[in-house]
C-alpha positions in Angstrom: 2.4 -4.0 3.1 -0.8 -5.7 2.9 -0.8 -9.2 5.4 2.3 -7.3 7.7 4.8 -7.7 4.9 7.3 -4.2 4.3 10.0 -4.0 1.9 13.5 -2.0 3.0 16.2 -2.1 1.9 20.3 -1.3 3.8 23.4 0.0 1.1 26.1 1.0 0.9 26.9 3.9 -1.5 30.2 4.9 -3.6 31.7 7.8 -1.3 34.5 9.9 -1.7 36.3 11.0 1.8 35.4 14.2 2.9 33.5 14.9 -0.5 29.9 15.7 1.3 28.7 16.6 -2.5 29.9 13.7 -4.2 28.5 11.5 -1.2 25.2 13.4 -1.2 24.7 12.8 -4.8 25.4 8.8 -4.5 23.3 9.0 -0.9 20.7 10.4 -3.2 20.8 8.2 -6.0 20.7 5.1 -3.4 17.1 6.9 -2.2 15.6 7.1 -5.6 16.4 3.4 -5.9 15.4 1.9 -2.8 11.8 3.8 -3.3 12.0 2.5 -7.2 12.2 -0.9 -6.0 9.8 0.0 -3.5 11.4 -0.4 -0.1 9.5 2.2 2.8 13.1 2.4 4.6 16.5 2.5 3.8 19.3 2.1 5.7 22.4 4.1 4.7 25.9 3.4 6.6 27.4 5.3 9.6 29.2 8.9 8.9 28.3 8.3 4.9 27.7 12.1 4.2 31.6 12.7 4.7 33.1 9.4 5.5 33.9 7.2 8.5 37.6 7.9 8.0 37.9 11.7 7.8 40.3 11.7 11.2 40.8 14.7 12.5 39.1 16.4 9.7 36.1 16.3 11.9 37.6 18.8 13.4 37.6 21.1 10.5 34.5 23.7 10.3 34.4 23.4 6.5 33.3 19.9 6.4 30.4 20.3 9.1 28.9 22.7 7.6 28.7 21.0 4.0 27.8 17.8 6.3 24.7 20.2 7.1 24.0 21.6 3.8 23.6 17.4 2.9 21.7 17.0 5.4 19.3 19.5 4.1 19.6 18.2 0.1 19.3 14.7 1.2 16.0 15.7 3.1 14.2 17.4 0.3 15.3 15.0 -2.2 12.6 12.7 0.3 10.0 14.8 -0.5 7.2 13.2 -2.0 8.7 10.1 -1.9 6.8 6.8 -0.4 10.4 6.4 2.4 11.4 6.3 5.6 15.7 6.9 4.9 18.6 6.7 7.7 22.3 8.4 7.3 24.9 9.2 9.0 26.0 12.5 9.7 28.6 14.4 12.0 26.5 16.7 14.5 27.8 20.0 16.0 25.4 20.8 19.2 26.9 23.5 21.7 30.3 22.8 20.7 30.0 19.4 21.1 30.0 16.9 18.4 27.8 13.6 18.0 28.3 11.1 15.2 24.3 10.9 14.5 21.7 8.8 12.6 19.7 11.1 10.7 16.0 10.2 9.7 14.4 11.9 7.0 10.8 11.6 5.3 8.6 13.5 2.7 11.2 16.3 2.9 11.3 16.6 6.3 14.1 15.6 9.0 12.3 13.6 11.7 15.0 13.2 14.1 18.4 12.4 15.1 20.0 9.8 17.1 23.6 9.9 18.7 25.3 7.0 18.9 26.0 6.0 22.6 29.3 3.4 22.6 31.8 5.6 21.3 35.1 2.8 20.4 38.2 4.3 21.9 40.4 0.9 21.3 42.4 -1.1 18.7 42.1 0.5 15.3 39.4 2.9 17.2 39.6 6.5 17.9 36.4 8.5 17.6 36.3 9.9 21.6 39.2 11.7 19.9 36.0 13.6 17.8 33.0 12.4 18.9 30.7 12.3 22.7 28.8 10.0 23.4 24.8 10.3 23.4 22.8 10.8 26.6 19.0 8.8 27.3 17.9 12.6 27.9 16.1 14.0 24.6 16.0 17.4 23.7 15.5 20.1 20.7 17.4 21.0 18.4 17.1 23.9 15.7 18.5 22.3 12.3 17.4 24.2 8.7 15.0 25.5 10.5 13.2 23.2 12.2 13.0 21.9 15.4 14.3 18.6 15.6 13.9 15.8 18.3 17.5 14.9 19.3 18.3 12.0 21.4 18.6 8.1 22.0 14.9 7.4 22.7 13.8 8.1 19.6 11.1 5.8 17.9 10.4 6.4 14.4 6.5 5.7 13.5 4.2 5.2 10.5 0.6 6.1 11.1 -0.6 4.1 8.7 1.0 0.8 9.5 1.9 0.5 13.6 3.8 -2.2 13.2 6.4 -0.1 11.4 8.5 1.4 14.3 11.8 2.0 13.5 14.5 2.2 16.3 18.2 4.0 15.4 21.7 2.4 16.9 25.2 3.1 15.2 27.7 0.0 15.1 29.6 -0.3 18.2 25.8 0.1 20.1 25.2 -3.7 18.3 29.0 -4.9 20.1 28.4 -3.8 23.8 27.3 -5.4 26.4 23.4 -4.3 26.3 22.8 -2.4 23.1 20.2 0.2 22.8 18.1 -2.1 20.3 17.4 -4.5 23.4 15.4 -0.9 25.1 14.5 0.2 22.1 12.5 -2.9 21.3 10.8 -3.3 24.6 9.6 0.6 23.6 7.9 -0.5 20.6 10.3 -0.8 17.7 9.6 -3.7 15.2 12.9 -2.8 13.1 16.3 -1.4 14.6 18.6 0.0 11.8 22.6 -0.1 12.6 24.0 2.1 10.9 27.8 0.7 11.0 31.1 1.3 9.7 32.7 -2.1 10.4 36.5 -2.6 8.9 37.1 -6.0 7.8 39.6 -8.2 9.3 39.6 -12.2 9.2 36.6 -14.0 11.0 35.1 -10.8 11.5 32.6 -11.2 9.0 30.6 -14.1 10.9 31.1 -12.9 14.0 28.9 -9.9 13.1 26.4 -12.0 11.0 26.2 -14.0 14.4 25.4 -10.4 16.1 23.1 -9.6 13.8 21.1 -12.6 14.0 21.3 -13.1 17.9 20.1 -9.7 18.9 17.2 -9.6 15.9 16.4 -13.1 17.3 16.6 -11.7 21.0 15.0 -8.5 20.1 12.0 -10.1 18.0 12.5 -7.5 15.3 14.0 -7.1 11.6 17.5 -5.6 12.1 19.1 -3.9 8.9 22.5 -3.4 9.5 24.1 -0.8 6.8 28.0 -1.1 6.7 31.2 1.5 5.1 32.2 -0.1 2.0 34.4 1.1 -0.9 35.5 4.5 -1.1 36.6 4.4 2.4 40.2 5.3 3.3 42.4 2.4 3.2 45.4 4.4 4.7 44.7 1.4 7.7 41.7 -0.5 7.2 39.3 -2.1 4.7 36.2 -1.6 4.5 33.5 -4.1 2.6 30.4 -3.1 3.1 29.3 -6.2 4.8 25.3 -5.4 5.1 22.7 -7.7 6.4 19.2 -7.8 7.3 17.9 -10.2 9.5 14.3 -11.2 11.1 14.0 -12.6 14.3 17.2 -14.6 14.4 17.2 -15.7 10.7 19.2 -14.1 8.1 16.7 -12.9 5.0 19.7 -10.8 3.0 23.5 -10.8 3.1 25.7 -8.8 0.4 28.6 -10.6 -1.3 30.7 -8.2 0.0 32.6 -7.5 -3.2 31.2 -3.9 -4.1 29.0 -1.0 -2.8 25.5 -1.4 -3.6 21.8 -2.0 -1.6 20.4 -5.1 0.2 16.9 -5.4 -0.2 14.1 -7.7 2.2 10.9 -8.3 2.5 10.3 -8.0 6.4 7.6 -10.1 7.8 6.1 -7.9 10.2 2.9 -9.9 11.0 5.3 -12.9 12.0 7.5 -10.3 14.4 4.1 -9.3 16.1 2.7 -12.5 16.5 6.1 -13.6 18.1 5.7 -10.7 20.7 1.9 -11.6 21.6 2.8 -15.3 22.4 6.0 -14.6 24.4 4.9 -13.5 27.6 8.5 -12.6 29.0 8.8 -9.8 26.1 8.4 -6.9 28.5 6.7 -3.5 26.7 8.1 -0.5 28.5 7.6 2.5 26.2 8.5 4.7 29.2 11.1 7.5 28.5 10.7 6.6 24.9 9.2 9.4 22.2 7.7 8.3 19.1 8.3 10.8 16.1 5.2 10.1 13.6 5.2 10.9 9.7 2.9 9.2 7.1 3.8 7.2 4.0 1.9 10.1 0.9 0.9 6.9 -0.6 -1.7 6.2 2.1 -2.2 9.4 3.2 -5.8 9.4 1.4 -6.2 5.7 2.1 -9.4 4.9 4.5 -8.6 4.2 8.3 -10.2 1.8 10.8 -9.3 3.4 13.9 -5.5 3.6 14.2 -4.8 0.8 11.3 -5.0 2.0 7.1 -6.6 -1.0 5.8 -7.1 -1.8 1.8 -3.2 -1.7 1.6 -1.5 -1.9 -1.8 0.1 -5.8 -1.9 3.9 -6.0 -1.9 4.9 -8.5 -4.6 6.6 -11.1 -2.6 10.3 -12.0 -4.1 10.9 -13.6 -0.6 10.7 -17.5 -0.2 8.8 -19.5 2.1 10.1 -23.8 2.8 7.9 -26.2 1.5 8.5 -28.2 4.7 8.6 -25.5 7.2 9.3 -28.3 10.0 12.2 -30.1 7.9 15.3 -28.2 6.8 16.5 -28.3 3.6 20.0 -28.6 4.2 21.1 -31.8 4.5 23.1 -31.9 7.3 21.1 -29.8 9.5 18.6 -32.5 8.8 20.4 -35.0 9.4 21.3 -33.0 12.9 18.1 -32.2 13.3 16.9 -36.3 12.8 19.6 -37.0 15.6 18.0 -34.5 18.1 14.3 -35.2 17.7 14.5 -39.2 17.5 16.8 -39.0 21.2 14.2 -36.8 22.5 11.3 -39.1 21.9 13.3 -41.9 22.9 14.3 -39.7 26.5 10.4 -38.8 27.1 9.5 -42.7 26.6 12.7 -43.7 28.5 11.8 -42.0 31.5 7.8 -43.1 31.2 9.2 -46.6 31.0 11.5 -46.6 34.4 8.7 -44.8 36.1 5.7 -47.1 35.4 8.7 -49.9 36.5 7.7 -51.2 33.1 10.0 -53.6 31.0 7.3 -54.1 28.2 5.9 -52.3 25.6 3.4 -53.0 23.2 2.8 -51.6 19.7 0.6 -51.8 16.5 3.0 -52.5 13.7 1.2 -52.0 10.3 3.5 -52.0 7.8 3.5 -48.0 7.7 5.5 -44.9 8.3 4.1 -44.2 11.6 4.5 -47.6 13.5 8.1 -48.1 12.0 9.1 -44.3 13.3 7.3 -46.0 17.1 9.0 -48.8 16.8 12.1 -47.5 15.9 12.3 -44.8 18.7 10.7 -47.2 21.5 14.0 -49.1 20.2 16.2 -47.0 20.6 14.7 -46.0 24.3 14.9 -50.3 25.7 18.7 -48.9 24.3 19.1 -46.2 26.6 17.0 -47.6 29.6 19.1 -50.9 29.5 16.5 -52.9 29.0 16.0 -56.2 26.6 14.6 -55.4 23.2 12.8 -59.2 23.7 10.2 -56.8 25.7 9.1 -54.8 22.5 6.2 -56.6 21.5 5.6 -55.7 17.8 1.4 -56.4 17.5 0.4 -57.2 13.8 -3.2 -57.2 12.5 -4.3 -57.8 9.7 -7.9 -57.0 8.2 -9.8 -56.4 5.5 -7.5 -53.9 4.3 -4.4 -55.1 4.5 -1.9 -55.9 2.1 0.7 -58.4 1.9 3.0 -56.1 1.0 2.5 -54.1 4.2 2.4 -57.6 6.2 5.8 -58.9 5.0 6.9 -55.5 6.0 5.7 -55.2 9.7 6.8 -58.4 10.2 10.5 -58.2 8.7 10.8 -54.8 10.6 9.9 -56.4 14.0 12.8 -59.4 13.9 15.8 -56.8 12.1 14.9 -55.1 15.6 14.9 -57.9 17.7 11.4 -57.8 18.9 9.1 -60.1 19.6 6.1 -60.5 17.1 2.3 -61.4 17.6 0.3 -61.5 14.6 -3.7 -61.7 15.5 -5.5 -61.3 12.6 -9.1 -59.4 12.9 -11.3 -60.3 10.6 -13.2 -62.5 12.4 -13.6 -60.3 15.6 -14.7 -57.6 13.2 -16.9 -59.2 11.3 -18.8 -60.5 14.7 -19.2 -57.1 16.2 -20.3 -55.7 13.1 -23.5 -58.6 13.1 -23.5 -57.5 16.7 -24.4 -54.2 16.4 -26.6 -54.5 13.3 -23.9 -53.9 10.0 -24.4 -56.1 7.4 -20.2 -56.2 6.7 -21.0 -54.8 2.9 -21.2 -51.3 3.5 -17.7 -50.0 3.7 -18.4 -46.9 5.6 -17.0 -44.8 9.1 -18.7 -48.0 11.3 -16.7 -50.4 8.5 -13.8 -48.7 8.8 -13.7 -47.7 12.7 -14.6 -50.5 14.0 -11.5 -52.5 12.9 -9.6 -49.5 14.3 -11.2 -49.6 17.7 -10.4 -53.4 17.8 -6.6 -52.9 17.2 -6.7 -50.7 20.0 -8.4 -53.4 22.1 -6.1 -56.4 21.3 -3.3 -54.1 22.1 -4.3 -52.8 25.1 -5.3 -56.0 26.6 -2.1 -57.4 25.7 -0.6 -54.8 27.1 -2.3 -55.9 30.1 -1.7 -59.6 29.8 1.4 -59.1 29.7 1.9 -55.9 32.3 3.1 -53.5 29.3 2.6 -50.1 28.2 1.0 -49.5 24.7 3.1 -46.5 22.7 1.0 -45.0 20.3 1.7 -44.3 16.9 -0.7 -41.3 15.3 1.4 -38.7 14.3 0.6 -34.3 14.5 -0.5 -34.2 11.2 -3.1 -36.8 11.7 -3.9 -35.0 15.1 -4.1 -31.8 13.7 -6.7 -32.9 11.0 -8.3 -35.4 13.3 -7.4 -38.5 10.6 -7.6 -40.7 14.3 -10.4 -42.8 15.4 -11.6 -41.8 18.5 -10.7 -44.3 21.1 -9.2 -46.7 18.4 -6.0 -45.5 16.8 -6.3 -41.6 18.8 -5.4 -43.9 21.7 -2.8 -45.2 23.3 -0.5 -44.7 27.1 2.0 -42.6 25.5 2.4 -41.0 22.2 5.9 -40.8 20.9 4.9 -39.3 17.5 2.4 -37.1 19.2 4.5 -33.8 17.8 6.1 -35.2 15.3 4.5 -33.8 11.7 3.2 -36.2 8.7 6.0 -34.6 6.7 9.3 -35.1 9.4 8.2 -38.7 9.9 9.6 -40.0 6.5 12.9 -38.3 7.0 13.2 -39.5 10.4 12.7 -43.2 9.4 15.1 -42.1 6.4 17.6 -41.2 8.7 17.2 -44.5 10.6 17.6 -46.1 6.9 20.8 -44.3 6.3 22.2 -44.6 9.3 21.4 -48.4 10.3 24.5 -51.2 10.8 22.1 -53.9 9.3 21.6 -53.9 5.4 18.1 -55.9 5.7 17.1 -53.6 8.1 17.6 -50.7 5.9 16.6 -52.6 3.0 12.8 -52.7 5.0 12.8 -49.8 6.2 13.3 -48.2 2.3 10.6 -50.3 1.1 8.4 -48.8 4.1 9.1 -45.6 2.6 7.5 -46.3 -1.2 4.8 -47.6 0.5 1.7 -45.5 -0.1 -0.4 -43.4 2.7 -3.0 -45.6 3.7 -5.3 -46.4 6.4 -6.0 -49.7 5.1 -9.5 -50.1 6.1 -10.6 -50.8 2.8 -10.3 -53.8 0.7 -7.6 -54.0 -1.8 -7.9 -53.9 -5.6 -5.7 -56.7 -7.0 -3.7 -56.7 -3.7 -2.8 -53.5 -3.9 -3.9 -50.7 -1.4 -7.0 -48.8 -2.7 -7.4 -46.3 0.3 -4.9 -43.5 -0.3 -4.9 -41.0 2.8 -3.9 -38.2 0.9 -6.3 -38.2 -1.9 -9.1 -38.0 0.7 -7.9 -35.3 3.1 -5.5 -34.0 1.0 -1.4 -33.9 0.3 0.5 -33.4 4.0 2.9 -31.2 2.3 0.1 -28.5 2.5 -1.8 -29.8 5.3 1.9 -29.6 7.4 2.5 -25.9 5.9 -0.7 -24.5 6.9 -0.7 -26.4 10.1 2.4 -24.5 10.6 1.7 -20.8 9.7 -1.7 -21.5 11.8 -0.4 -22.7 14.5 2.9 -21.1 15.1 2.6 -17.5 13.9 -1.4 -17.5 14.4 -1.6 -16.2 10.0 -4.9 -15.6 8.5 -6.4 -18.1 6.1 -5.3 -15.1 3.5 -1.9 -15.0 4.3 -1.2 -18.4 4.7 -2.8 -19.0 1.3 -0.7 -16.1 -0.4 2.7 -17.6 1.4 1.3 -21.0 0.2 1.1 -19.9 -3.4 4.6 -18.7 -3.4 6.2 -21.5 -1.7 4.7 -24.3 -4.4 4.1 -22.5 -7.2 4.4 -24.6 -10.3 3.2 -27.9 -7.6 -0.7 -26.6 -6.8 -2.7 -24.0 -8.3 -4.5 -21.4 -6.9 -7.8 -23.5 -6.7 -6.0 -26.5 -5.3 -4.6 -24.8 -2.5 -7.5 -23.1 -1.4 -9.7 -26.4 -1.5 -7.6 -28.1 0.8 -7.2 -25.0 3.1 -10.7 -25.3 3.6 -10.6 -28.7 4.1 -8.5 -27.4 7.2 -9.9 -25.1 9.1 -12.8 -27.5 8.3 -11.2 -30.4 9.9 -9.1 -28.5 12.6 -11.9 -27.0 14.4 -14.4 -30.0 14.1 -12.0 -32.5 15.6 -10.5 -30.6 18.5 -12.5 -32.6 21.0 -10.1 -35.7 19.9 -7.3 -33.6 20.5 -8.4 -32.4 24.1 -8.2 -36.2 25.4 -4.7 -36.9 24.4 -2.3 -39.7 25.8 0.7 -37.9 27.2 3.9 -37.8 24.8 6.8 -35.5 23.9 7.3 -32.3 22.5 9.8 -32.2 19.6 9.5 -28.8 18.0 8.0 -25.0 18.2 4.2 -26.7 17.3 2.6 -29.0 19.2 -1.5 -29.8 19.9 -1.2 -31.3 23.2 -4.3 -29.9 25.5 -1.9 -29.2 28.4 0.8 -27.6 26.7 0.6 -25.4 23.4 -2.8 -25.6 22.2 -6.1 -24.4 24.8 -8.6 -24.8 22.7 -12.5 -25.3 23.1 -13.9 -28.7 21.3 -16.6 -26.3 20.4 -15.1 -23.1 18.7 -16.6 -21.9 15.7 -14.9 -21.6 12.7 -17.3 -18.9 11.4 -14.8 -16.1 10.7 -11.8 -18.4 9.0 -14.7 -19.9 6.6 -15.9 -15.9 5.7 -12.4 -15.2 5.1 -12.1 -18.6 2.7 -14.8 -17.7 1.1 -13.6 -14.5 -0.1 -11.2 -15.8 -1.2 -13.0 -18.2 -3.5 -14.5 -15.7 -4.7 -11.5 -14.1 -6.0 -10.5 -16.9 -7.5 -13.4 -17.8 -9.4 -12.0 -16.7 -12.7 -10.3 -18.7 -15.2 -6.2 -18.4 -13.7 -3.3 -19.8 -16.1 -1.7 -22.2 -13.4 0.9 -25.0 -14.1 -0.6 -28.8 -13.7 -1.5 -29.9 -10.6 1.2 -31.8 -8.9 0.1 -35.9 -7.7 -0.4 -36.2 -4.3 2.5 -37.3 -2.0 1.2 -40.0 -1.4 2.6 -41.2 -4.8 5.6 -41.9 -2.4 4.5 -42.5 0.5 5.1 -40.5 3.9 3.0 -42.0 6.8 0.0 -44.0 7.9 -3.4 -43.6 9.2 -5.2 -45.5 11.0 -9.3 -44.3 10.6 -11.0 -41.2 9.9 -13.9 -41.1 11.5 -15.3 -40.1 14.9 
C-alpha cells in the first residue's frame, strides 16, 4: 500500500452447478486466501454462487433463495478481514431478476451492481432469465440491510482514495461503450469484470486484447475474473481465462488449465499520475454514488486530512525493466530500433529540404553518440534523395583522444560514404588557454571545456563555409544530467539524439550493426560498441582512454531508470529508489543506488538552464526534456524537498545491509559518449 502500490487478486473457484453450498464453501475458501496472501480485493467470476449455466433453473425459487442465504455466509465470512471481495449472484427485485456483482466487506454487503448488456445471441441466452440494469440507483432491503442497488456504484476506501473500485459483468467489457469507460471518468482506479467467458478458438486473445485496450483507454487496473471448471459442459467450455491488467499492459494471466486465483500488484501511483498529465481524461462523477468502507487494518492508523499515511509496505513480487526505454524482447526491439531510427531520420529530413540545405556537418569522435548521428543523418540524405558526398564527417583530435577512437571515426565516415575532415585541436586549444591565462597543466572544467567549445566552433564555421547545417550529437541522458558543455557540445542546429536515452543508443547502433549489407561497416560499428564511455578530454594513460563517463556521474543504466520514473510517472525519490532496488538487485546495493540518485536530482535540477536553450530535434518516445515540448521547467527550481526525502532515506540505510557485490559500471562495455561536463 505504501508508495500507491495494492495487491488483489481475480479466481476462479471449483463450483458445482446449482450447488450454492458447495460454491459458497470454495467462494469462501478463495477469500481466506486472497487476504492470506494479502490482496485488499478479490475478484470472483460472474453467477459463481450457483453457476453461469444453471439455464432455466434460474427460474426455480429454491436456488434464489440459497443464492441469498450465500450471499449472507459469504458476507460475514468478510468480517474482520483486511478485503474488498466481488461475486456473482442471481438477484430477485420485484419479480424481476438481475444477474448482480455483489461487493462485500468486514461483514457487510456494500452494494450490488446489475450487469447492463444482457447477450441474447449465439451460444447466449440470459434475456431468457435475466433484465438488464438501469443508470437509476435505488434501495434495496437484503438480510436486513439496506443496500445501494444500481450501475453507478463506486466502491471506496477511506484510507487509500486511490482505491475506487468500479463493477461491470463480461458482456459490459464486449459492447460498444462499456460501463468501465463512465465508471472511470467517475473516479474508479480499478474496474472488476466479473465474466463467464466460454472458450472457443482465438477467443482467448481477443479478450486479453479487450482487457488490455480498455485498462489502457480507461487508465485503470482491470481484473477480469472468468467461469472455469465445474461449469456445465453440456455446450460449452469454460477455462477460467483471468487477467489483470494496468493501463494497457498485462501484469497477470492464468494458464488456463485449472481453477485457481490471479494475483497483482497494481501500481496505483503510476494510474494517478497518468490521469494528472492527460488533460483529455474528463472527471465527471456526476450521477455516480460512492459506497465507503474502511480496511480494519488502518482503521486506527493516523490520517492527514482525507489520506492514512504510515502505511504498512506491500512486499513487491512484481518486476520493474532494467531498461524501461528498451524492450527486452528481441524482436520488439528490433521493431522498436526500426521505428525510432526512421523517425529521427524524417524530423532531420524535413529540417534539411526546408533550410534548402544539401550539407550537413558533424563531430565524429569515435563514440556511440556521433556514430548513432551519423548513422541516422545517413539514412535521411537516403530518404531526401540527396548525395551522401554532402555528410561531412568533422574529426578532432585533442588531448584526449585515442587512436583507437581515431581509426574508428575515420573508418566509420568512408564505409558511409562521407566526406572526412580531420582538424586536429591541440594547437587552437593550447593558444586560447595562454590567452585567457591557463597554464595548459591543470586539467580541470576550463581544460576540459574549452576543447569542447572549440569542436563546436570548427564545426559550426564549417558549417558555414560550406552553407551546411551542423546535427548535434548529445544524447537525453547527457541532457538530463547536464554531462553537455554549455555552448560547446550542448550545441548544435538540430539534435537528432536529443530524446534518444544513453541506454537506447547502443541498441540502436546495434541494430545498424546487425542489420548493415557492408561487413567493414559492421565490423566498425561493433568495435564502436566495446569502446568505453568517455569524454576524452583527458590525456590517456598508455594510449588508452583514462576518462570514463560513468565512473564520474555514475552507470546510465540507473541514471536512464530514474530519469524514467521521474520524468514520466512524476515518482518520489522513495519510490523510485524502492522500484530501483527491485529491478537490479544482486547488480547495486542499497547504498549504491541511493548515491547516484542523489547525484540526480543533484544534477537534474542544477543544469536545467542548459536544457531550456535547446537546438530543435525529434521526439522519439513517452520522455523527452525539450523546453517547448514535455519538460516546463524553471533553471532555478529548488531541489529542497527531493534532497529531504534522499536524506531520509540515507538515514535508513545507515546500517550495516548484507547486499551482493557491486556490479562494474557499464561503461566496462561501453554505451555512448560525452563530450564535457562542465558549465
Amino acid at each position: 500500500m505504501r508508495d500507491g502500490f495494492l495487491k488483489a487478486a481475480a479466481g476462479t473457484p471449483d463450483i458445482r452447478v446449482a450447488d450454492c453450498g458447495f460454491n459458497t464453501e470454495k467462494i469462501i475458501e478463495a477469500i481466506h486466501r486472497a487476504e492470506n496472501e494479502g490482496a485488499k480485493l478479490l475478484v470472483l467470476p460472474e453467477l459463481c454462487v450457483t453457476g453461469y449455466t444453471c439455464g432455466d433453473l434460474f427460474l426455480q425459487d429454491a436456488l434464489l433463495k440459497a443464492a441469498l442465504c450465500s450471499a449472507a455466509a459469504i458476507a460475514e465470512a468478510t468480517r474482520r478481514l483486511d478485503l474488498l471481495a466481488v461475486f456473482g449472484m442471481p438477484f430477485l427485485k420485484e419479480n424481476k431478476l438481475y444477474n448482480t456483482a455483489v461487493a462485500v466487506q468486514n461483514g457487510r454487503i456494500l452494494g450490488i451492481v446489475p450487469k447492463s448488456n444482457i447477450p441474447n445471441y449465439s451460444e447466449f441466452y440470459e434475456a431468457r432469465h435475466f433484465n438488464p440494469g438501469t443508470e437509476r440507483t435505488e434501495r434495496v432491503f437484503l438480510l436486513g440491510q439496506e443496500v445501494p442497488f444500481g450501475t453507478r456504484l463506486l466502491f471506496a476506501c477511506r484510507e487509500l482514495p486511490d482505491f475506487v473500485t468500479g463493477i461491470e459483468i463480461c458482456e459490459d467489457l464486449w459492447g460498444a461503450e462499456p460501463p468501465s469507460g463512465r465508471l472511470a471518468r467517475a473516479g474508479a482506479m480499478l474496474i472488476a469484470n466479473l465474466s463467464a467467458s466460454d472458450e472457443t478458438i482465438g477467443k482467448a486473445e481477443y479478450r486479453r486484447s479487450l482487457v488490455c485496450g480498455q485498462s489502457a483507454r480507461t487508465l485503470t487496473a482491470y481484473l477480469y475474473a472468468d467461469a472455469g471448471e465445474g461449469e456445465s459442459t453440456t455446450d460449452l467450455v469454460f477455462t477460467g481465462h483471468n487477467l489483470i491488467a494496468e493501463n494497457g499492459a498485462l501484469l497477470a494471466e492464468s494458464d488456463c488449465l485449472e481453477n485457481g486465483l490471479l494475483f497483482a500488484e497494481l501500481d496505483l501511483g503510476r494510474l494517478a499520475s497518468e490521469r494528472r498529465r492527460i488533460t483529455t481524461f474528463c472527471a465527471d462523477a456526476a450521477g455516480y454514488e460512492k459506497v465507503w468502507f474502511s480496511l480494519p487494518s488502518l482503521a486506527g492508523a493516523e490520517h492527514s486530512g482525507s489520506r492514512c499515511i504510515h502505511l504498512p509496505e506491500l512486499q513487491l513480487t512484481r518486476s520493474f525493466e532494467k531498461l524501461p526505454f528498451v524492450p527486452s524482447d528481441a524482436a520488439k526491439r528490433e521493431q522498436r530500433c526500426r521505428e525510432i531510427v526512421r523517425l529521427q531520420a524524417l524530423g532531420l529530413k524535413k529540417r534539411l529540404l526546408h533550410a534548402g540545405c544539401s550539407c550537413a556537418v558533424i563531430g565524429v569522435s569515435g563514440g556511440l553518440d556521433s556514430t548513432l548521428a551519423l548513422l541516422v543523418t545517413k539514412l535521411a540524405f537516403e530518404l531526401a534523395g540527396l548525395d551522401p558526398a554532402g555528410i561531412l564527417a568533422v574529426t578532432m583530435p585533442c588531448f584526449g583522444t585515442t587512436g583507437r577512437t581515431l581509426r574508428n571515426a575515420c573508418g566509420l565516415a568512408e564505409k558511409l560514404g562521407a566526406k572526412l575532415i580531420e582538424v586536429n585541436i591541440e594547437e587552437a586549444v593550447r593558444i586560447h588557454l595562454r590567452d585567457i591565462g591557463h597554464s595548459g597543466e591543470k586539467h580541470d572544467v576550463t581544460y576540459e571545456n574549452a576543447q569542447a567549445r572549440e569542436r563546436t566552433q570548427v564545426l559550426m564555421d564549417i558549417a558555414n563555409l560550406h552553407g551546411g547545417m551542423v546535427i548535434g550529437t548529445g544524447d537525453m541522458s547527457e541532457l538530463a544530467l547536464g554531462w553537455a558543455t554549455y555552448n560547446g557540445d550542448h550545441m548544435s542546429m538540430y539534435g537528432v539524439n536529443a530524446s534518444v536515452p544513453k541506454t537506447l543508443v547502443r541498441y540502436l547502433v546495434a541494430y545498424f550493426a546487425d542489420t548493415a549489407d557492408n561487413e567493414e561497416l559492421a565490423k566498425v560499428l561493433r568495435d564502436i560498441l566495446a569502446t568505453p564511455v568517455s569524454p576524452e578530454l583527458l590525456p590517456p594513460k598508455d594510449g588508452v582512454i583514462a576518462q570514463r563517463t560513468e565512473e564520474i556521474v555514475g552507470p546510465y543504466e540507473l541514471h536512464d531508470f530514474f530519469l524514467y520514473y521521474a520524468l514520466r510517472y512524476g515518482y518520489t525519490p522513495r519510490k523510485i529508489y524502492r522500484l530501483a532496488v527491485r529491478a537490479f538487485q544482486g547488480d547495486y546495493c542499497g547504498q549504491t543506488i541511493i548515491k547516484w540518485l542523489r547525484t540526480f536530482y543533484r544534477r537534474f535540477f542544477s543544469q536545467q538552464f542548459k536544457r531550456s536553450c535547446l537546438p530543435d530535434g525529434p521526439k522519439v518516445g513517452s520522455v523527452a526534456v525539450s523546453p517547448r515540448g514535455d519538460l516546463r521547467l524553471p533553471s532555478d527550481a529548488s531541489a529542497a524537498l527531493w534532497e529531504r526525502e534522499l536524506a531520509g532515506l540515507e538515514q535508513e540505510l545507515a546500517e550495516p545491509e548484507q547486499v551482493p557485490a557491486e556490479k562494474a559500471p557499464a561503461s566496462a562495455a561501453g554505451t555512448g559518449e560525452g563530450a564535457g561536463n562542465g558549465i
